[in-house]
N, C-alpha and C positions, 0 to 999 in steps of 0.2 A: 312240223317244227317241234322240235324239243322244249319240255316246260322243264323249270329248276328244277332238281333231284334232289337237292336240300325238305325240298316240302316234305319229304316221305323221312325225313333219316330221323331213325329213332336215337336215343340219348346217348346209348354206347357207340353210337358212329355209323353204324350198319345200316342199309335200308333194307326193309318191310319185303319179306318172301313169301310170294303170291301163286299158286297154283293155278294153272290154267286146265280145265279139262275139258276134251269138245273131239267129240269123231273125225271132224272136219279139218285136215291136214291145212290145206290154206289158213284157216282161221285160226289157228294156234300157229302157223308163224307170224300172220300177221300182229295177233295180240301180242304175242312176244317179243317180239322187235320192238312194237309202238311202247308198251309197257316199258322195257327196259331203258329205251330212250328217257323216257319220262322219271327214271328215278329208283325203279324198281328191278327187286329179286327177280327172277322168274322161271318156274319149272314147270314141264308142258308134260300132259299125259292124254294119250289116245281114247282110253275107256277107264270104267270102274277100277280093272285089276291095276291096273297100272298107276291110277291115283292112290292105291292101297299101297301098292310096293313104294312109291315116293314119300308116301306120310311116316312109313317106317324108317325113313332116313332124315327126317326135316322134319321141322314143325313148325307150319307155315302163317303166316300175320292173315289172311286170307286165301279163297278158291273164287274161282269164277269156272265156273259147271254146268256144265249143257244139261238139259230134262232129256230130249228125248237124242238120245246115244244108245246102240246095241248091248242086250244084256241087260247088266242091270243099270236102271236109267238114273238120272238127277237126283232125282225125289229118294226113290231109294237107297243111293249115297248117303245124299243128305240125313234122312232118317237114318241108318247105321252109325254117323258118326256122330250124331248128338246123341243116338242110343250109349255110344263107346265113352263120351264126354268128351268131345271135339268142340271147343268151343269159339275157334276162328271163327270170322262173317262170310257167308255162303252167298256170293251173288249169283243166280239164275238164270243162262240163258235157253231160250226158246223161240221155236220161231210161235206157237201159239201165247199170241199177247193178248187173251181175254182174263179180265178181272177175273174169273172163276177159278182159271188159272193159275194165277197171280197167288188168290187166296191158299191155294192146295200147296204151295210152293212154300207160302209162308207156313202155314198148319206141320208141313213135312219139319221144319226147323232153320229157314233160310230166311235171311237176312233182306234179302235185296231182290228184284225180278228187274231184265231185262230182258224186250222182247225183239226177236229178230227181224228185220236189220235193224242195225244200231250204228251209232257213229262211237269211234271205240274214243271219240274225244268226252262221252256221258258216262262211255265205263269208267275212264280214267278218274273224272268229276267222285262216281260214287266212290272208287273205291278209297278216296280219299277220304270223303268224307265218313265212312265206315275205321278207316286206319285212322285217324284222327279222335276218334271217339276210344280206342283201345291205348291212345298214346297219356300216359300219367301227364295232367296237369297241378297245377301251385292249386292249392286248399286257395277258396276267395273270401276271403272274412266276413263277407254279407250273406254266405251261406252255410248257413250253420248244419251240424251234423244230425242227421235226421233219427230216430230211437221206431226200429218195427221190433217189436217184442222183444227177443234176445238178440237180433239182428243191430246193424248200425248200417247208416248207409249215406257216404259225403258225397254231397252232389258236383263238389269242387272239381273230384275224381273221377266220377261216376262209380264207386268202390263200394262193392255191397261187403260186410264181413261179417263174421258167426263167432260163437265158443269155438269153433275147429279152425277159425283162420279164411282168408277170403273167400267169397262161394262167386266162381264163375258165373257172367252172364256174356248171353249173347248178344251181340252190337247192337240190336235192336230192343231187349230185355232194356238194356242202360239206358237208352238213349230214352224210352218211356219212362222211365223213373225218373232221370234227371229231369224230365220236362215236369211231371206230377212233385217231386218232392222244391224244388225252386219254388212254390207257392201251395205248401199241403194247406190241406183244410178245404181248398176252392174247387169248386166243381167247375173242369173243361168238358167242354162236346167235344162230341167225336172227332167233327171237324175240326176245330182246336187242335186234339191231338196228331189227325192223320198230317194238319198243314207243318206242324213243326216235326213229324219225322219223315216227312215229303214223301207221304204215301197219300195224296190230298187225292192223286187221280184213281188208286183203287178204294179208296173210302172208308166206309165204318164198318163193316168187316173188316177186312186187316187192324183197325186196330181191336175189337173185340177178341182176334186171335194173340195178336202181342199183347193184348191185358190176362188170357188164360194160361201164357207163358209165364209172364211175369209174377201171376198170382201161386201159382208151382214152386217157386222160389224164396218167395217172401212169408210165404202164412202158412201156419201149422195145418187147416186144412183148406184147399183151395174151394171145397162148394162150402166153405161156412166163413168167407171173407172176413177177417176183423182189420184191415188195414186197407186196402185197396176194393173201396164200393162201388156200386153199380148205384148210381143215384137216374131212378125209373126217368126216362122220358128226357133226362137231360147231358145224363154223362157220364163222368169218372172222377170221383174223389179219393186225395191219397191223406188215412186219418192216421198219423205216425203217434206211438204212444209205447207203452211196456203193458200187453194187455197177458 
């Protein structure tokens, strides 16, 4: 059955264009079909080369990406287009669904892991939740604008910005900061953080990974943190200030 297509439409009208990449002929039409029923863009590529050739024509709200495809695989994709400054959300599939996995997936620069089989009713779920998170919301008046050095960062938006003008993060880069800056000062566990970016089932590694993303972005040097701490034994606190 078909879910409302309204959910996905961004502001100018249009909805959200999602790349589907996957060796697996069946499965990119299946995705496709189900996808588009549901509200969304969708352009389907066989391999690597041909994810290339469609990114040169589109510039897509998100990917959903198989790892292990002939050539060059997932990981590798992924790696090259966050090397280029791609900064769509990369969802992962695979049929090997071990956290170790999972982690390498995230380290490459992706967003999201899902392991094969899947019900493409949980892809649908994330990808929402990933396009929702890139979609501009109202400033909320209770969250005030948070000060990392020269940086500024509203958690209203998830909008991190610099001297040069907004600095891209990745769905998951945001989504960690908005959860850290909504209460700076306070130190969350891991858990804490992995249950609010529902990475609760691969755990504190993955977020140790999105805290070494994140801190890449926001601090002048990331192995000499002054905003984003490692508090030993207990967590992650985010200390916002003009340091």
């Amino acid at each position: 059955m078909a879910h409302n297509s309204h959910d996905f439409t961004h502001e100018e009208g249009t909805a959200p264009h999602v790349i589907v990449v996957d060796d697996d002929a069946r499965l990119r039409r299946l995705l496709q079909r189900y996808l588009a029923e549901n509200g969304l863009r969708v352009s389907v590529a066989a391999n690597a080369t041909e994810a290339r050739r469609a990114l040169e024509g589109i510039q897509p709200d998100a990917m959903v990406l198989d790892v292990t495809m002939p050539g060059e695989d997932g990981l590798q994709l992924t790696r090259a287009l966050r090397d280029a400054g791609q900064e769509f959300p990369i969802l992962l599939l695979t049929a090997r669904g071990e956290p170790e996995d999972r982690i390498t997936g995230l380290e490459a620069g992706a967003d999201d892991y899902l392991g094969k089989p899947f019900e493409p009713r949980e892809l649908l779920l994330r990808l929402k939740a990933h396009l929702r998170r890139l979609a501009p919301a109202p400033a909320a008046d209770n969250l005030r604008i948070i000060r990392l050095g020269d940086k500024e960062f509203d958690p209203g938006r998830a909008l991190l910005s610099g001297p040069s003008g907004n600095i891209h993060l990745t769905g998951g880069e945001a989504a960690l900061l908005a959860v850290l800056a909504r209460r700076p000062n306070e130190v969350f566990s891991r858990d804490e953080i992995a249950a609010a970016l529902d990475m609760a089932e691969i755990g504190e590694r993955a977020v140790d990974v999105q805290v070494t993303r994140l801190r890449r972005r926001i601090e002048p040097d990331p192995r000499e943190p002054r905003f984003l701490h490692t508090i030993r034994g207990r967590g992650y606190v985010l200390k916002p200030g003009v340091q």
